[in-house]
Every structure is written in C-alpha cells, then in structure tokens.
N, C-alpha and C positions, 0 to 999 in steps of 0.2 A: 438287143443289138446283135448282127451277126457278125461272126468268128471271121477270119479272113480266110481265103481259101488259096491252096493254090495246088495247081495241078500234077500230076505224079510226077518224077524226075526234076521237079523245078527246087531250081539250088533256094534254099532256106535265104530270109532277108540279110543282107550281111553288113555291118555298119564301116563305114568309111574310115571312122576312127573311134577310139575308145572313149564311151560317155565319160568318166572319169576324167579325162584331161580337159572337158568342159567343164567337171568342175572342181578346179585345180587350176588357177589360171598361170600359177609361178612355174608346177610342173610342166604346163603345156608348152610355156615357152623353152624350159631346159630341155626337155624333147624333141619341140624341131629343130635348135640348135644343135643338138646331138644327131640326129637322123641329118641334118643335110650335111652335115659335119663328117660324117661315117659312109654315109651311101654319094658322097661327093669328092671322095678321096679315099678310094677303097685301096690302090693300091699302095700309096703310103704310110695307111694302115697297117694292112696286111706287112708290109715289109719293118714298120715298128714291130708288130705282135715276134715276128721271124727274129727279131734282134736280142729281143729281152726271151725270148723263151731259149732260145742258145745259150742266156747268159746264166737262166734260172737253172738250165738241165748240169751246166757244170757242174755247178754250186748242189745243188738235189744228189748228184754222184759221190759229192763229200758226206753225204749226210751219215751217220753211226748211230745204231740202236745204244741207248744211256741210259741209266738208271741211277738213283740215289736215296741215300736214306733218311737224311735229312726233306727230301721232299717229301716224303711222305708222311713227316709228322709234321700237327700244327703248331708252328714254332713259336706262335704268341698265345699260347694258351696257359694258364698259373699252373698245369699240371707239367708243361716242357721244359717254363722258365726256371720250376723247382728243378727239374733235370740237369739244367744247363748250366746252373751253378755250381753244381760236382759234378760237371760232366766228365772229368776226368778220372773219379773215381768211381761213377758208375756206369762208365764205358761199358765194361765187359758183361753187363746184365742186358743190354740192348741189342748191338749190331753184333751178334756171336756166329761164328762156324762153329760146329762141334762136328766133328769127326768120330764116330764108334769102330776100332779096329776089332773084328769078333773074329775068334778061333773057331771052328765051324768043326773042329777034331779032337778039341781037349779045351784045358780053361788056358789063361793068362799067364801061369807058370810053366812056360815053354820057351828054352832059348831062342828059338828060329822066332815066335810070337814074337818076344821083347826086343830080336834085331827088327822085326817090321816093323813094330809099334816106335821105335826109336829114327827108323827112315821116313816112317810118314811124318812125325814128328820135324826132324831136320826139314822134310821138303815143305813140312808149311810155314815153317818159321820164314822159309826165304822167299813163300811168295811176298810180292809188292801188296801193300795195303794190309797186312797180319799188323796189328798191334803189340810185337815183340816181348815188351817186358811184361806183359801179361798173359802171353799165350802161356797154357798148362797141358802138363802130360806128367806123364807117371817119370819121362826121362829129365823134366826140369827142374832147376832150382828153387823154385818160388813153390814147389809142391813138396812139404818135408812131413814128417812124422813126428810125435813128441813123445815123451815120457818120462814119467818119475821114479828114479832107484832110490835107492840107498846115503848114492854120492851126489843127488840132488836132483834135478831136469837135466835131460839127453833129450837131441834132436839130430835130426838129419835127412838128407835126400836118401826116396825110396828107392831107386835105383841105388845102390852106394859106388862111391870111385872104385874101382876095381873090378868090377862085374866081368865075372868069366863064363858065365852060364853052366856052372858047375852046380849039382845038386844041393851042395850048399848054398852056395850063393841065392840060390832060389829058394833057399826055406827063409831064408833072410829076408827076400822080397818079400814073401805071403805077411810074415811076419810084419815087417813094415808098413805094407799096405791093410792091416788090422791095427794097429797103430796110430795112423794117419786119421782113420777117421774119414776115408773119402771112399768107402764103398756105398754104393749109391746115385756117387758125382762126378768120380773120375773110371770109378771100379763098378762093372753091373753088379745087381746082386747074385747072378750067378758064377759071376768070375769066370767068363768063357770072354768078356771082351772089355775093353779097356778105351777109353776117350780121351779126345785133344780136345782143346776148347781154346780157338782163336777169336781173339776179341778184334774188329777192323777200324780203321780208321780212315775217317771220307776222306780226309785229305791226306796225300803222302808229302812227310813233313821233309822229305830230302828233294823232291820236285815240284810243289806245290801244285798238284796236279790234282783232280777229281778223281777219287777211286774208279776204275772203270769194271765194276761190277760183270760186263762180260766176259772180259780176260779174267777175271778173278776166278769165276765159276769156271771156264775152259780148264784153267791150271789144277783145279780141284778135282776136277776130271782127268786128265790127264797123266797130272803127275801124283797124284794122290789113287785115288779109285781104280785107273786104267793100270798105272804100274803095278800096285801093292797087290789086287783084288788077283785073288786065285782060288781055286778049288779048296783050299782050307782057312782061308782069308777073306771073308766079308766087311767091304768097306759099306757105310754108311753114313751121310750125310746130310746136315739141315741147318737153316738158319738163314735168314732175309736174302742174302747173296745169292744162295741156291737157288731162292723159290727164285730171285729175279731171273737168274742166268737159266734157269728150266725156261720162263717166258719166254725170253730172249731168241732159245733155242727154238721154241715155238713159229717166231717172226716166217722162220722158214714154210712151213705149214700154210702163216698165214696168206703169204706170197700166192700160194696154189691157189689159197681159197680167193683170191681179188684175180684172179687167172678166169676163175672161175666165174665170178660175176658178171665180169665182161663177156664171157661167151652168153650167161643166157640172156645177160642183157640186149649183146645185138640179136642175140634170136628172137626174142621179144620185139623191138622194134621194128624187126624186118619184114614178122609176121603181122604187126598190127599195120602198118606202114605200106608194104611191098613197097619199097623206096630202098634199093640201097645208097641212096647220095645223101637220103639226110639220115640214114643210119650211121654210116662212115665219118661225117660231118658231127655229129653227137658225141661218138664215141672218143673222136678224135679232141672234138674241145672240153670232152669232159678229164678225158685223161689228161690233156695239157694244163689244166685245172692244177691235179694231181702235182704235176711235173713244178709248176709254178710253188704250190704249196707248202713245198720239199724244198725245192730252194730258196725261198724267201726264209725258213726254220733255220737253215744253216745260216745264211747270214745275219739272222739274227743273235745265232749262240745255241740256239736251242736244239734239242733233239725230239726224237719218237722213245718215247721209256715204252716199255711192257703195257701202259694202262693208255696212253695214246696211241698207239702204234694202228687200232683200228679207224682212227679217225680220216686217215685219207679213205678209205671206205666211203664213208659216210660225203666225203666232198665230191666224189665220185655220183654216189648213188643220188643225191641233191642236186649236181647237176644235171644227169639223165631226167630226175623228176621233174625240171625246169624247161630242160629242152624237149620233150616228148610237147611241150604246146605250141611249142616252135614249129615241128613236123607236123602238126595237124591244123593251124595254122595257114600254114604255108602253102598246105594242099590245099585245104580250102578257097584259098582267094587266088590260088590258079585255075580250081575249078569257076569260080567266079568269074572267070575270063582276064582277070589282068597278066602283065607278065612277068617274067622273073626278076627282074628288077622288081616291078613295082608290087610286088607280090611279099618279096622280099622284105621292102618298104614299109608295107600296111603291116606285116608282122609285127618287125619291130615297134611301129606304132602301137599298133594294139594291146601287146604285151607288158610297154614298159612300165605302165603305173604298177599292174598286178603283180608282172614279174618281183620289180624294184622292192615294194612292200612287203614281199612274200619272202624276201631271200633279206630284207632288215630283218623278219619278226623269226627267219632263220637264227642271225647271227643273234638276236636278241637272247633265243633259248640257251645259247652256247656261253655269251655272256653273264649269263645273270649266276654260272657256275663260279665267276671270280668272289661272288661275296664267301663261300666257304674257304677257310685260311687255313688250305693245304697244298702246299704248293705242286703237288702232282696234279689236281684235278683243276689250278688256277691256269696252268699250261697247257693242259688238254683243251681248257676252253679257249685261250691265247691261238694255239693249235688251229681248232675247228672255225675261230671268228676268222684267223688267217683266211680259210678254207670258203669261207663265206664269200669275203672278199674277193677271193683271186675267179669265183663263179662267175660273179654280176661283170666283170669284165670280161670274160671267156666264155662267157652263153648270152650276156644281154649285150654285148658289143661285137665280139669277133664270129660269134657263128651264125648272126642274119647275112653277116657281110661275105662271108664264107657260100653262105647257100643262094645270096644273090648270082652266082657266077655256077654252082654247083644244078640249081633248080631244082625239082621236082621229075622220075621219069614217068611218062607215059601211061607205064600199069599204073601206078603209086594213083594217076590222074582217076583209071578207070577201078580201081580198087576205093579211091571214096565216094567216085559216084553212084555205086552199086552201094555202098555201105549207107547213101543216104538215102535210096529208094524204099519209099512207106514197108515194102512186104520182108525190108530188113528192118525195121525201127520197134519188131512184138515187141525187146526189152527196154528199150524207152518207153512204151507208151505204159508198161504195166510200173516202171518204176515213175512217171509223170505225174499218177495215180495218187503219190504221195503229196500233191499240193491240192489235193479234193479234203474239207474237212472233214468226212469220215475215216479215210487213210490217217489223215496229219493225226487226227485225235489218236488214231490208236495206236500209230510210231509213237509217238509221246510220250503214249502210257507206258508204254513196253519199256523204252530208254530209263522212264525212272524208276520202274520197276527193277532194273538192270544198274542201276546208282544205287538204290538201296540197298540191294543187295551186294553191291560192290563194297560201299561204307561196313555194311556188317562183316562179312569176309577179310575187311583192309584191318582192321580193327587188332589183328594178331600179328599184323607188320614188326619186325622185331629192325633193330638200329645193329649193325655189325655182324659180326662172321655166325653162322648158326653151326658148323659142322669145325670137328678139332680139323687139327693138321692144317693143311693150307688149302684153303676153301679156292682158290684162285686157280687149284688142279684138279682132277679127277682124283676121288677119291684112292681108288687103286693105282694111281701114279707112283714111279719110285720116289719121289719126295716123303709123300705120305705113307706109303710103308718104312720108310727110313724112320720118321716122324714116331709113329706106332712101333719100329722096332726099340727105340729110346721110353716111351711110355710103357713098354712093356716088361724092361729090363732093368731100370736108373731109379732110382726114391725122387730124382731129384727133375723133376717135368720140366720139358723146354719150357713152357708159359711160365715166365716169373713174373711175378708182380711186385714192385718193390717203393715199401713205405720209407719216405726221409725223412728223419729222427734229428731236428736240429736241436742243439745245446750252445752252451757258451765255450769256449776253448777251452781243452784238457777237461772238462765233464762230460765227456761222454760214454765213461766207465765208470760214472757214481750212481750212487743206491738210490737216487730219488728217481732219474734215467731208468735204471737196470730194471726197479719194479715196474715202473708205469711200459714198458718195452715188454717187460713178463705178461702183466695183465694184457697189453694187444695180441700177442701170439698167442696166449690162453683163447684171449673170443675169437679171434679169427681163424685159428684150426676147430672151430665149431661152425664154420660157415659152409655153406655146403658148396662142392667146388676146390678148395683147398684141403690139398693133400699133405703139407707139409709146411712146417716153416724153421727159417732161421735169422741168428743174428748174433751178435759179439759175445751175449749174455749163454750161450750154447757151449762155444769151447771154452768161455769163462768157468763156467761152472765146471766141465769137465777137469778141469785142471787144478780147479781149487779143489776137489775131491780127491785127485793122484798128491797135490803135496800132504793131505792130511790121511793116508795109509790106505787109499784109493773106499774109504767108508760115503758109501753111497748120499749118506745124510750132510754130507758136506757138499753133495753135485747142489749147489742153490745161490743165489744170489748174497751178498753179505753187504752189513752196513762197515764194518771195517776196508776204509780206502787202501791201507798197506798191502794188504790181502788183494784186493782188487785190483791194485797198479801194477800189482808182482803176477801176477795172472797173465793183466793185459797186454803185458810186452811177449807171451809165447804164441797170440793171439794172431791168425795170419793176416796181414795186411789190408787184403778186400774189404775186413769186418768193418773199417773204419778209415777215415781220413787224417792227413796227416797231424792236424796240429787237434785232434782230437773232439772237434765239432760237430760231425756228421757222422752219425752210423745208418747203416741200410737193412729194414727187415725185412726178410727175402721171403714173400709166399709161391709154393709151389702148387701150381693150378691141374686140375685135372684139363683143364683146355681152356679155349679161348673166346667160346661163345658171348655172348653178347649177354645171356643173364645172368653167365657166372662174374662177369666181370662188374656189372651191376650191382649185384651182390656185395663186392666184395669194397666196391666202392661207398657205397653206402654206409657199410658195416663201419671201414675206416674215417671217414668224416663225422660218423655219430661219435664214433672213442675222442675223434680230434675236439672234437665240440666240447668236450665231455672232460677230457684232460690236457688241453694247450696250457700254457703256463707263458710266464716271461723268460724261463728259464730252459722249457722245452715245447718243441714246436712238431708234430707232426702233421711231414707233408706230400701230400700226393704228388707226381709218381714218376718211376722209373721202370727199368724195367722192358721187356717186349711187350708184357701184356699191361703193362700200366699206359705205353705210351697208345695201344690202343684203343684202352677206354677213353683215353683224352680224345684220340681223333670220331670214336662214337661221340664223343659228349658235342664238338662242333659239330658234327654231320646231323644231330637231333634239333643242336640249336639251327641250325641254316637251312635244312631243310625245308620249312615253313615258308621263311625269309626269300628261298629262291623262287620255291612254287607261288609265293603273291607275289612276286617281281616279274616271274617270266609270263604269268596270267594278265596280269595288270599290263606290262607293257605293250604287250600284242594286242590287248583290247583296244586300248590307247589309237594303236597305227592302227586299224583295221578301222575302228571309229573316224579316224582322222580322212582314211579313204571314201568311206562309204555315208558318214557323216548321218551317221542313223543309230539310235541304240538297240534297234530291233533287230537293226541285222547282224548289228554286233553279238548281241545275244546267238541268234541262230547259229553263227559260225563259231562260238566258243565252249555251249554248253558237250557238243559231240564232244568236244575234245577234253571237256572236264571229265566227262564221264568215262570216259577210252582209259585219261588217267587212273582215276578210282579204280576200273575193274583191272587194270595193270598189277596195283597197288594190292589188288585182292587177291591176285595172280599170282603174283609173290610170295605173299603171305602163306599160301596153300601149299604153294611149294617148295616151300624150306629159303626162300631166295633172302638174304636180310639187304637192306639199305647200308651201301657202305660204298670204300672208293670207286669201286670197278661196276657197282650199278648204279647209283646216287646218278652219274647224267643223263640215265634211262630216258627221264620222264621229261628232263629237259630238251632233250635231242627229240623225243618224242612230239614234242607240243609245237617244239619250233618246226620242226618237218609237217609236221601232221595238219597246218594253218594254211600248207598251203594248199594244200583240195581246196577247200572253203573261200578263200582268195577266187579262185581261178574261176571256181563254179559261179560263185555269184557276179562277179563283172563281168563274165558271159548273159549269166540269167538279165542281170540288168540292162545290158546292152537291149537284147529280146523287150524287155515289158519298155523302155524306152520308145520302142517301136509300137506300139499300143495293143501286144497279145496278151491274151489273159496269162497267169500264174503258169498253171498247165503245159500252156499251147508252148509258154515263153522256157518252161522248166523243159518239155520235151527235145524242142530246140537247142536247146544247153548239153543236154546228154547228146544228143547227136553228136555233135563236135567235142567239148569242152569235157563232160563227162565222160566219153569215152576214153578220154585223153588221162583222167581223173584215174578211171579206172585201172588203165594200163598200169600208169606209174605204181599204183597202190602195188601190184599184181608182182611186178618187176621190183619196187623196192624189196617186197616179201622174200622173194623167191632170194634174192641177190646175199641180205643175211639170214633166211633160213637155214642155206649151207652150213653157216659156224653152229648150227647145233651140232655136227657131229664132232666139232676141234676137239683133240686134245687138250685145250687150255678149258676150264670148266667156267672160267668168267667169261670168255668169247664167248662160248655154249650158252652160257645165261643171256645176255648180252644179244645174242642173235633170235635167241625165244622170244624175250620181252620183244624186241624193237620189231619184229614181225607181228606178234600182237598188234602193234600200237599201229604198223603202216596200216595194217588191212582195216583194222578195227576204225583205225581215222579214217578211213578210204569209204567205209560203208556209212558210217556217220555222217560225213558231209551227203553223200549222196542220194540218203533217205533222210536226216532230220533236217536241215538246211532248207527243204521247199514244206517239211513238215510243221517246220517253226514260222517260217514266212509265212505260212497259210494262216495261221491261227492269230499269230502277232500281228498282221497286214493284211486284214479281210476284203479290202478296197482293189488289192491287186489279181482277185481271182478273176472279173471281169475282164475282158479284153474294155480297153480306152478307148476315147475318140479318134488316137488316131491309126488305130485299125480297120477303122470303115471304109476310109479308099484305098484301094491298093497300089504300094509301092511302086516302082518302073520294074518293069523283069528283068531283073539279071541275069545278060548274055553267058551261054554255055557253050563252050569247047568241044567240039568235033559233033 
C-alpha cells in the first residue's frame, strides 16, 4: 500500500477535533458546553477573571514567610507522642537557641566578657518566644554549683550577688564554674567562651500567638550578634530558629532567582515562537496563576515556610509547560487558514482532554505527598495542589480567551511555516526513526540498560540528612561554622538524642532504675556516633562521693534509698520531672546523619526489648536528633506508599484516556526509569531522602507525564488519519514535539539557576528537578514511539485510510 504523499510547504493533516473527545462522550459534552460558554461570552469572562484576580492580588500582598516547629515533626508517630507527654520537661532538649559568647583575646575571666555575656543574656531573655524559666547562662539562677564541706552541702549561683569584677571576684567565678560541673555545656573546654541556651516555645502563652520564627531570628541578629559582636567578641549561633530564619533570609535571593526564570523563560518562548502576543499572554497567565496561588494561601491561613516557598516556582514553570501547546497550537490552525476566533476555538478544543489529564496526574503527584504525617511537607502539597488548580483555570480557560482577541503576528505565521518546510524537519525524521523496529529495539535496550544500572547505583540511597550541621545550607555557611565552632569547643554536641526512662511515681531514683539506666549508657557510649552521655545517675553519684570524703569508690550507684533521696534533691531539676516519674538519658551525637541515628536507634529498642519491665519502660525519643530519626522512620515508611500511589494513579488516568495498556506502558516506563536514575543520582552524590528532597520525585513524575500526554494524543490524532507509526510520529514532532521539547528545555534551564543558591536544598532541588525535566523530556520523545513500535506492530503500516487523500488544507498568503 502506498504512503500518502503530499507536496513540499503543504500544512500537515490537521484534525478538526481531538480523537479523544470521540471517545469520551461525557467529556465531549463538558467541552462544548465550556467552549461555547467561554468563547460566547468572552467579555464577561474576562471581566469575572479582572474581579477576582483584584481580589486574590490583595490578599497574596498579606501573605508572610512562616515557619514552625511543630510542623516539622511527625506528630503521630509513638516516638512524638512519647515526647509530648513530658513535653514540658523535655522542652529544652528540642527547640533550643544556643548562643556561644567567645572572648577572641583572653578566656571568660574577664570583667568587660561577663558584662557582655550578662547583656546578651538579659537581651534574650526578653525576646518573645524565649522559654524564660529555663533559659540558662552562667548569669542565671537555675545554673548553681554544689559542694560538700565540713559543715555539710553548700550551693549557689556562679555568678554570686555582688559581683564587682574584681580579681577576687573572679577567682570565685573560675572557682565556681569548676564546681558546677558545666564545663563542657555551659563553659568550652577551653574557657575563652561561655553559652546561653534558650529553650522556645511555639506558642507565646501571653498572646496565644504562633512563634514567628522570623522576627525571632531578625532579633537574634540584631540584638544579639549585631550589638554584642566586636573585634574581641564573637557571637555564635544555632538551633532550628536560626537554620529557619537563615532560610527565610534566603526568600530574598529566591525572589531574584523566579526574576530570573521569567526572563529566560520569555526569551525562550519568543525565540521558539517569534510571537510576541502569545509570549506576553503566557507569561502573563502564568504569573496570574502565581498571584491567584498566593492569595488563595492567605485566605486560607496558610503560608510559604522555608521548604514551600519554592513551590510557586513550580506553578509558574507547569503552567508555561502547558501553555507553550497553546502557542504552537494556535499557530498552527492559523497557519491552517482558520481565524482567530476560530483558531482560538480549535485550540481550546484540542487541548482540553490532554491538557485537563495532564494537569490531574500534575496535581495527583503533589497530592499523593499528603500520605506522609508531617505537616510541612502535607502543606507544601496543599500548597502545590492549590497551584494546580488555579493553572487549569488560567491556562485551560482564560488564556485561549485571551489570545482569541490577542491572535497570532504575521512573523510568528511565517516563522512556523518555514519550520514545517521538509528541508527543516533533518531532526524529526532521524528522531521518527525510533518507531522503525531496529531503532525501538535498541532504545529499549539502552533504557534498561540505564534501569539496571540505575537500581544498582539507587541501592545506597540513604533515608535523612548525610552531612553534620545543617544540610539545608552550604556547608561553609555561618550557620555551620557556628555549628562546627560548638563541636569543636563543648563535650556536649548540639545533636542530642534523648531516651524516656518511664517509672512509677517517686522511683525514679531507685537502684533497680539507677542500674538498668547504668547499663544503657554503658552500651550506648560504645556505639559508634555517640560521644557522650548523661542522666540523673551522673550528678548522683558525684555527690554521693563528696558526702562520703569526696573517695572516688563511692562516685556509683547505691542500693540504699536514704542515700539516694538525700543525693537527688541537689540534683538539677532538668534530670528529672516533677513528681519523679520520668528521667531523660541525654546522648550526645557526633552528628545527625542518618546512620548514626540508625544506630543508635536500634541499639535503644534492642536494651528496651531486652529490659522493659512493669515498673520501668524505656522510650524513644526526644530530643533534636531523636525527633529526627522519628521523621526518617515515616519518610522510609511513606516513601514506597507515595511512589505506588503517585505511579498507580497516573496510570489509572492516562489508561482512562487512552484506554490501552500499551500505551499506558509506553508513557510510564520513561518516567519510572528517569525516577530510578534520579534515585541513583542521589545516591552518588551524598543527596539523602528527607523533607526538602522526598517531593523530588513526586513533583518529578507528576510534571514529567505530561510530555507523554501531549505526544501521544497528537501521535494518535495522526495514525487516526491512517499514517503509518513513523509518518504519524514525524508529524507529532513537527508540532507537538517540538513544543515537548521546548518546555523540557525551558523547565531545565528555569530551575537550573537554583544550583548556584545559597540555600543548599534549593541547589539540590534545582539539580535533581532538572535531571528529571530533561531526562523526562528525552524519554517521552525517544521511548514512547520505541514502545509503540514494539507493543503495537499493526501501527507501523499506514491504514486504509491513507489511500485517498484528505481535501488540502487552504494556506495563508
């Protein structure tokens, strides 16, 4: 049978309406009710869109960068709800500032030092959000010394009343602060600098108001660091607040970089286009998108924390990727001869099944992040499904309606009829080539070639943070030198991990307690990872040793309770709660990797296993680094959970579309594998799976579905018309693919930028998801006609209704 032919410059067949709404008969009717609805009342449309976009831009101008700390752990998980039960008394091990004032000219026995170390002091006590009666410094009350004379136990605050900075006075301090027992935690071991340690609290219990973690950070800066910090005064600062309010500060930065998308976005467009009306039109309904997005978040309550904030990005870049089929499109069926209205018209026709489906199995990837129970990452998908939605009515509604009145210019006309003339098509016809079965076989091979080896390489994917400090910044960031200057200096490691020690009331300073609490700190300072530990049974024993003539053989636990009651009342309050139920064993981490914490987790539930009792219960965790092995342990378990949820459901609607398992196959495997080598991408480069990349892959797949969408209800429109595979694939890249390509090219390029951010999880974040566009981009456009071919051997033929030719399609000028 022979191939249809048709002669050089003659516009390719172009179908009236999208096959897909033939078969579809419930869509086909929601479509023309919507097209004669939209294109039959454009300007009270248009003056709706005008009303509520006024109303959303208000509301988007209130919106405030937020943060919290409760969102970021998972709240229902047995290691939180052990937290949440003495969350009062193990406050100060989780949401901490710590402040290091260092002398840069002498050590901490220096009057002018101990007046600064006493102002920074005073000024944190009064910022809002400090949890006051537990904040500690050398200048507070809750921070005393002990000791055994003669005439019994003596205590007291290491500052003492009367302090005149006199050289006595200061042998007093040294004195004291040897005494105390807090060199290490309050005191470096080099005694050149000295710490505050403000414990926060999310809610301020005088305004019931949400700690606003950016003022918090501003004032810490400001009146902390900005005042104090001088030529012999080095302020240093860490703790959850920081890293937020470091983010935060970032926002700015980020601002530049979405400055920046947009610029090469329209240059992109304009270049592939030479249109400026439906680049302006684009640009225009995508940012309104944005605008929409933004206020729809504020009236709901919600904000942009540090880990969403990229997400209008992403609403941005998804609808450019949507509308770029708009613009080629559009030219298209003016080159076809219709006119702007009806040009306008067919678009939207054409579009709406593909679009419609493509921007569900969008929102689907953003959705299927709610099954993880943390409420940071349950928002950001809240966030992004927003984003989804306010697309599909500002690209699949208001900007056919827009460019019905805007049109197509003139060049844009003669700029795709050149682009469709045979002696431009070299790289269609050698990419076509992939629906020959010697091509498809050897795309094939290559792809699983490229899975296998992606599987091996994924295989070292680790679950949480892989590097200390705050993986969320550049390593050389002041955060993390801050970070590393406390690891360098303190026994006692920001990363604490802390085991809950339940008993029955007032036993929690008995000998059956005291050993079985000995023997955990025995095995678990044998873990590797753990630098240190403590717990009640520490200044116990030190103390039972100074009443009995400070004889070293008496520092130990004892089976005598008098002994042990008379101990635990000099015993500082933290050690334990009030009515003597709960104590806390504090291990200090060399950092907060993901296999130390593993580690250590493990190590603790074999002792628990091994020694729980009716009378004593150890329980996991508290803690900074406990609460984040909890949020590793959901992000291991949901991870699998989301990946067959967001695979499954896309298959689902893409089946539902195309109503074929074949094809379904062809458009999902590209994208399973893009995942995988992501995944192995990762892996190789230190990246671990945790809040700030765990939506990678889901942001990835849902974006990434719709090449594949677009190409093939083009491709099929074509073999509908009876070309062979080939003829019908070559056709497809003409238009649809090229269109394919663009977007890949343009999402890349848009977050490529954030490799260089400052913030090191946008840097990640902008690597992978550039992977994923191009990498999806190339997959649809080489395995898709490779799969077809192989899976559907019936369609390499041109059909019977190939043999007569079509009417010609009248051409313009």
């Amino acid at each position: 049978m022979k191939k249809q032919q048709r002669t050089p410059g003659q516009a390719s067949p172009r179908p009236a309406r999208d096959v897909d709404l033939d078969h579809h008969e419930k869509v086909r009717s929601v479509e023309a009710v919507a097209e004669r609805w939209l294109f039959g009342h454009r300007i009270p449309v248009l003056i709706a869109f005008l009303l509520v976009s006024v109303f959303l831009a208000f509301h988007a101008a209130q919106l405030r960068p937020m943060a919290s700390f409760e969102k970021m752990i998972p709240a229902r998980h047995p290691y939180i709800a052990n937290y949440l039960a003495y969350e009062s008394q193990l406050r100060p091990l989780n949401n901490l500032v710590r402040i290091a004032v260092e002398n840069t000219k002498g050590d901490i026995y220096d009057p002018a030092f101990l007046e600064t170390l006493k102002a920074v002091t005073d000024e944190v006590f009064y910022i809002s959000g400090v949890d006051r009666g537990n904040l500690q410094s050398l200048w507070t009350s809750n921070v005393r010394w002990t000791e055994v004379t003669e005439d019994g136990m003596r205590s007291g605050s290491i500052i003492p009343q009367g302090f005149d900075g006199s050289a006595e006075s200061l042998v007093e301090v040294r004195r004291n602060v040897v005494r105390s027992n807090r060199i290490g935690s309050l005191v470096a071991s080099d005694h050149k600098s000295a710490a505050v340690l403000a414990p926060l609290l999310e809610v301020d219990p005088q305004t019931g108001e949400t700690l606003d973690y950016a003022q918090l950070a501003r004032r810490l800066e400001t009146l902390v660091r900005d005042r104090h910090q001088s030529d012999g005064i080095h302020i240093h600062i860490t703790g959850f607040a920081k890293i937020v309010g470091d983010l935060i500060d970032g926002i700015v930065a980020i601002a530049a970089f979405f400055a920046l998308t947009v610029a090469l976005t329209a240059a992109l467009l304009y270049w592939y286009s030479r249109c400026w009306r439906g680049t302006l039109s684009t640009l225009f309904c995508c940012g309104l998108a944005v605008v929409w997005q933004l206020g729809i978040l504020d009236l709901l309550g919600l904000g942009l924390d540090p880990y969403s904030v990229l997400v209008p990005f992403l609403t941005f870049a998804i609808g450019v990727s949507h509308a770029v089929q708009n613009i080629n499109t559009m030219a298209a069926e003016r080159v076809a001869g219709r006119s702007v209205f009806d040009a306008a018209r067919a678009t939207f026709r054409l579009l709406f099944v593909p679009g419609t489906i493509a921007l569900v199995c969008d929102a689907v990837g953003f959705s299927t992040l709610m099954v993880i129970d943390i409420g940071v990452i349950r928002e950001l998908a809240m966030n992004a499904s927003i984003g989804v939605a306010v697309i599909v009515v500002t690209k699949m509604f208001l900007l056919p309606v827009i460019m019905s009145y805007a049109g197509t210019s003139p060049n844009a006309l003669a700029h795709h009829r050149r682009r469709m003339l045979p002696e431009n098509q070299t790289l269609s016809r050698v990419l076509a080539r992939f629906a020959e079965p010697r091509w498809a076989a050897g795309a094939v091979a290559c792809a699983l070639a490229l899975l296998g080896a992606a599987y091996v390489g994924s295989r070292d994917l680790k679950i949480g943070d892989l590097d200390p400090g705050a993986p969320e910044l550049r390593a050389d960031s002041r955060y993390n030198r801050d970070v590393q200057f406390f690891l360098s200096h303190y026994a006692t490691s920001p990363d604490v991990f802390a085991v809950i020690v339940r008993t029955p009331p007032g036993e929690c300073g008995s000998y059956p307690v005291a050993a079985k609490v000995d023997q955990l700190q025995w095995r678990l300072e044998a873990v590797e990872g753990v630098e240190s530990s403590s717990s009640l049974f520490g200044p116990m024993k030190r103390i039972i040793a100074g009443t009995n003539g400070g004889d070293l053989r008496w520092a130990t636990i004892t089976r005598n309770r008098y002994i042990s009651n008379a101990a635990h009342k000099y015993v500082p309050p933290e050690f334990s709660n009030g009515d003597c139920s709960m104590l806390p064993v504090l291990l200090f981490l060399a950092d907060h990797k993901a296999e130390t914490l593993a580690r250590v987790v493990a190590a603790v539930e074999a002792f628990a296993a091994e020694n729980n009792s009716d009378g004593v219960d150890f329980l996991l965790a508290a803690g900074n680094a406990g609460i984040e092995a909890a949020t590793n342990t959901v992000i291991s378990q949901a991870e699998k959970l989301m990946l067959a949820l967001v695979y499954g459901i896309v298959a689902l609607l893409v089946l539902w579309e195309f109503k074929s398992w074949r094809v379904t196959l062809a458009i999902m495997l590209p994208l399973f594998i893009t995942s995988m080598l992501c995944e192995a991408i990762m892996a190789q480069l230190g990246i671990g799976v945790k809040v700030a990349t765990l939506p990678v892959v889901a942001l990835g797949v849902g974006i990434g579905v719709d090449y594949g969408i677009y190409i093939y209800n083009r491709l099929e429109q074509y073999l509908e018309q009876g070309l062979s595979l080939r003829d019908a694939y070559q056709e497809t890249l003409k238009t649809t693919g090229s269109a394919v390509a663009l977007t890949g090219v343009t999402l890349a390029l848009g977050v490529a930028t954030w490799t260089v951010s400052t913030i090191k999880f946008q840097a990640d974040m902008g690597l992978l998801l550039t992977f994923m566009f191009l990498w999806n981009m190339i997959g649809a456009i080489v395995m898709i006609p490779a799969l077809i071919s192989l899976l559907m051997p019936h369609l390499r033929q041109p059909s019977a209704a190939a043999a007569s030719p079509g009417p010609r399609i009248p051409q313009i000028g």
